[in-house]
N, C-alpha and C positions, 0 to 999 in steps of 0.2 A: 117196203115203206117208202115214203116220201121224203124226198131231198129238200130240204128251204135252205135258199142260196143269201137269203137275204132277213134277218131277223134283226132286233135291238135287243137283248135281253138284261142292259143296264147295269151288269156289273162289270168292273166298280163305280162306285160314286153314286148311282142313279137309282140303287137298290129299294129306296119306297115306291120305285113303280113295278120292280120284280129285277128277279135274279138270275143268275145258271141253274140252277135248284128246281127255284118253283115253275122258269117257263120253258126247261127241260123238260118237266114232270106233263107241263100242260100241250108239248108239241106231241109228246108220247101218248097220250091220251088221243090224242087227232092223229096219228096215224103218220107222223112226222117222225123219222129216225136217224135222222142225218140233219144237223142243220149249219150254218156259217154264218159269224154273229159280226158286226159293223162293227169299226172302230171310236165310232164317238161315244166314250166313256168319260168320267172327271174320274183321273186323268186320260187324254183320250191314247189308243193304240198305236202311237207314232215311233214306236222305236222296239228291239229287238226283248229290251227288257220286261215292257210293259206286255206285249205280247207273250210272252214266256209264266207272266204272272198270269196272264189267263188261262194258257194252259193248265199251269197248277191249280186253278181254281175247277177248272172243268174234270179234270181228272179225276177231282176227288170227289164233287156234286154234281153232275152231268149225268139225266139217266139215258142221255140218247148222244150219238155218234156226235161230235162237234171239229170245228175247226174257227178260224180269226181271221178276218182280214186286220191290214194296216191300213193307215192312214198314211198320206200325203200332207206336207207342210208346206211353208215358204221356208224352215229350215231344214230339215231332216233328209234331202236328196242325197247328199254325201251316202250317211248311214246305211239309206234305202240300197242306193244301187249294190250293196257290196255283198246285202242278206243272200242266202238259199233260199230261192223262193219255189224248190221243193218242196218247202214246208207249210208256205204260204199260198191260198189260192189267188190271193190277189193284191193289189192295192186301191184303197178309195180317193178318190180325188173331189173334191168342195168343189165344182166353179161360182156357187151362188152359197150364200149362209144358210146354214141350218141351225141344229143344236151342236153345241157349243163352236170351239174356237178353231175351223181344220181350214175353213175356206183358203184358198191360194190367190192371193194378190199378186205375187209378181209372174208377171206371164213370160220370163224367160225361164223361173223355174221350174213352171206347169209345163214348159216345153220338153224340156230336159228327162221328166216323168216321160212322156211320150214317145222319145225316143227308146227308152228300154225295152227289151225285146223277149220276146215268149213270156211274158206276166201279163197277165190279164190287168189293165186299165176300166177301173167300175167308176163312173163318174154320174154325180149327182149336178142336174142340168136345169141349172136357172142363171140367167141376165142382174146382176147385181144391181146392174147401173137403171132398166129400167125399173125392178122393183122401188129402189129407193124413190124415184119418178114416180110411181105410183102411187108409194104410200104416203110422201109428202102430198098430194093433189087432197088424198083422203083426209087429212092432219088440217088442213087448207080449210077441209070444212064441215069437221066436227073437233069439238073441245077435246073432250073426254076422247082419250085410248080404246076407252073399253066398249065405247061405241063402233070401233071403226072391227077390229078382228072379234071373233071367227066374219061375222058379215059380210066383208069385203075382201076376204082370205083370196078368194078366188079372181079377184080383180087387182090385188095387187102384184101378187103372183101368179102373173096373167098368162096366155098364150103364146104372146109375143115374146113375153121373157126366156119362157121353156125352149121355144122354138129357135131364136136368136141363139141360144147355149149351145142348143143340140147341134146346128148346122158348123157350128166353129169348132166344136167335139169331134164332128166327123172328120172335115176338113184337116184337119189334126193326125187326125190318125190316118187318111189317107196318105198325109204327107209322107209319116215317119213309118207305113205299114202297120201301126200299133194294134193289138187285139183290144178293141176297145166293145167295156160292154157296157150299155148306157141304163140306169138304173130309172125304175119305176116311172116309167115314160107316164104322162098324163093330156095328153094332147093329139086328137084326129090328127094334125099335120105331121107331128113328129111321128106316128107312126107312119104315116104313108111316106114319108120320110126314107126311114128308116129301112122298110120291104122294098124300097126302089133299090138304095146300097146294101143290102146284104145279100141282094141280085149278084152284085158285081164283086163285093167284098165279103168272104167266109170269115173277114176278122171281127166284124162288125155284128154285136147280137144287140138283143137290147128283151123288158122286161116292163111288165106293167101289174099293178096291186091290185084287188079287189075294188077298194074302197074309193078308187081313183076312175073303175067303169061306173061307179054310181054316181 
């Protein structure tokens, strides 16, 4: 069967878009028998607890092989450094917002992640500072919200943004040798990028979605 290293399946919290249950039931169906589920949940995966509550959750609903990443915070490095990450395949790292609240603001903490050593670093890669730049332009010159996203989805959350993250992610991890693995890359550059340092760096992987070559 097939490994999916990167799924959402929303529990807890987020359970009216699906569950361990039912998009267990649905990776099994597809030929998916192993998969490793994100930590942005309400509440999200940031500590040993919460993590452990998924387990119990999957153990007992789960019709296919599973396992959790954690999240990354601006508080929770204490905590983080001290886990068995034996147990854990990874940790997620924010540098630009997503769903819900994991993004990491202070950049000596995001450093700090960096430096830990033999854990995979999965880092979700966008420019905060230009997206906001973007989306104010768009707000500039439409009233209405609902004018501006999905539409301009792609222009606020531009290239530029991807790519600016990505090169400071690398950089990063070259410094501190990190095994950094860069999640659902969406950009020609950041890939070419990316096949230039994984030349030179076996720490460096990176990974791209379906719906993101469309």
């Amino acid at each position: 069967g097939i490994i999916d290293t990167h799924v959402h399946f929303r529990e807890p919290g987020l359970t009216h878009k699906g569950n361990i249950l039912s998009e267990s039931k649905a990776a099994i169906a597809g030929g998916i028998t192993s998969f490793i589920d994100m930590p942005n949940t309400l509440p999200p995966t940031i500590n040993l607890y919460e993590f452990e509550n998924k387990l119990k959750i999957a153990e007992k609903n789960s019709y296919a092989n599973y396992s959790f990443y954690i999240g990354a915070s601006d508080n929770n490095f204490d905590e983080i450094k001290s886990i068995d990450f034996s147990i854990i395949p990874g940790i997620k790292i924010f540098l630009g917002s997503s769903t819900g609240n994991l993004k990491i603001s202070n950049t000596e903490v995001l450093e700090k992640f960096f430096t830990l050593k033999n854990i995979n670093i999965l880092v979700h890669s966008e420019d905060d500072n230009i997206i906001s730049q973007n989306l104010d332009y768009y707000r500039s010159k439409f009233s209405n919200e609902e004018d501006i996203l999905p539409r301009f989805h792609m222009y606020i959350r531009s290239e530029e943004a991807c790519f600016k993250s990505t090169v400071f992610a690398i950089e990063l991890a070259k410094k501190h040798e990190t095994k950094l693995h860069l999640l659902h890359i969406s950009t020609a550059r950041e890939i070419e990028l990316v096949e230039i340092e994984k030349v030179k760096n076996e720490n460096i992987t990176s990974e791209a979605c379906i719906p993101h070559i469309w």
